[in-house]
N, C-alpha and C positions, 0 to 999 in steps of 0.2 A: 382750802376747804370752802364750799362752798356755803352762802346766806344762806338764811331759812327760806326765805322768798324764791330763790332760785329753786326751788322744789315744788313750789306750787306749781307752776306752768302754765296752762289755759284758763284755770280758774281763778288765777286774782286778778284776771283782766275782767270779771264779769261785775257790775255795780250789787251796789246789798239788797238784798231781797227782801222789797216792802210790799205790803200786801195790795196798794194801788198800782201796782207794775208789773201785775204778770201777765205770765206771753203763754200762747199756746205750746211753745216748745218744753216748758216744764214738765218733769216728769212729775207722778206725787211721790216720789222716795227723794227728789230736793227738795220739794217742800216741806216733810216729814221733817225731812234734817235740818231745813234752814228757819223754822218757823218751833220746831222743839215739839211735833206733834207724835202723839202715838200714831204708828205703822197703820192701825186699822180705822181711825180715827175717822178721814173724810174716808176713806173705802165705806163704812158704815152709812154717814153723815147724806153721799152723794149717792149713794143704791149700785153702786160700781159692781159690777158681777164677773170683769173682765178677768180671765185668770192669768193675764201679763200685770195684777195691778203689785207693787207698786212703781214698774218701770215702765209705766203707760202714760204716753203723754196728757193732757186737758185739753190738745185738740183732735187726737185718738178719741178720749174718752167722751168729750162732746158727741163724738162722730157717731159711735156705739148708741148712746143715748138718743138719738136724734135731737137733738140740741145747737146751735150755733156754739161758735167759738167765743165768742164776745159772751153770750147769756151763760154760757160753763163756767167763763173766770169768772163771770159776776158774781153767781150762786158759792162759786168756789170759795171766792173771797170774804164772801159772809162768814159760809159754814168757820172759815181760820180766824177770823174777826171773833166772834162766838166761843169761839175755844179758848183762844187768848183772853178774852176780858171773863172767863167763868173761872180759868186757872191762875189768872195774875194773883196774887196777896192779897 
């Protein structure tokens, strides 16, 4: 029988997802999931209109925006920063 671990596969080579560390290649449906956010949350937050959202990347979605990749995660980062410290206890 095979570990739990052996099931993961690609993903538990990836580090934890902290909000000083994102990359353009995130989708927001990982971040959704890795950060405990509602689905529509930054859709709302960031003015996202794209209808691939939430498997659209944040360097897609920058692109869309006319935005850099660098100033998307920035603002991104906040908008998740914001959420977490308004929902924490």
């Amino acid at each position: 029988m095979k570990s739990r671990g052996d099931f993961r596969g690609r993903h538990s080579q990836r580090p934890p997802l902290e909000i000083d560390n994102l990359q353009g290649w995130m989708t927001f449906d990982y971040l959704n999931h890795g950060f405990g956010i509602p689905n529509e949350y930054l859709k709302n937050e960031l003015h996202i209109t794209s209808n691939t959202y939430p498997k659209i990347t944040l360097r897609k979605a920058a692109s869309l925006l006319g935005a850099t990749t660098t100033d998307f995660i920035n603002i991104t980062s906040r908008a998740i920063s914001i959420y977490l410290q308004n929902s924490s206890p």
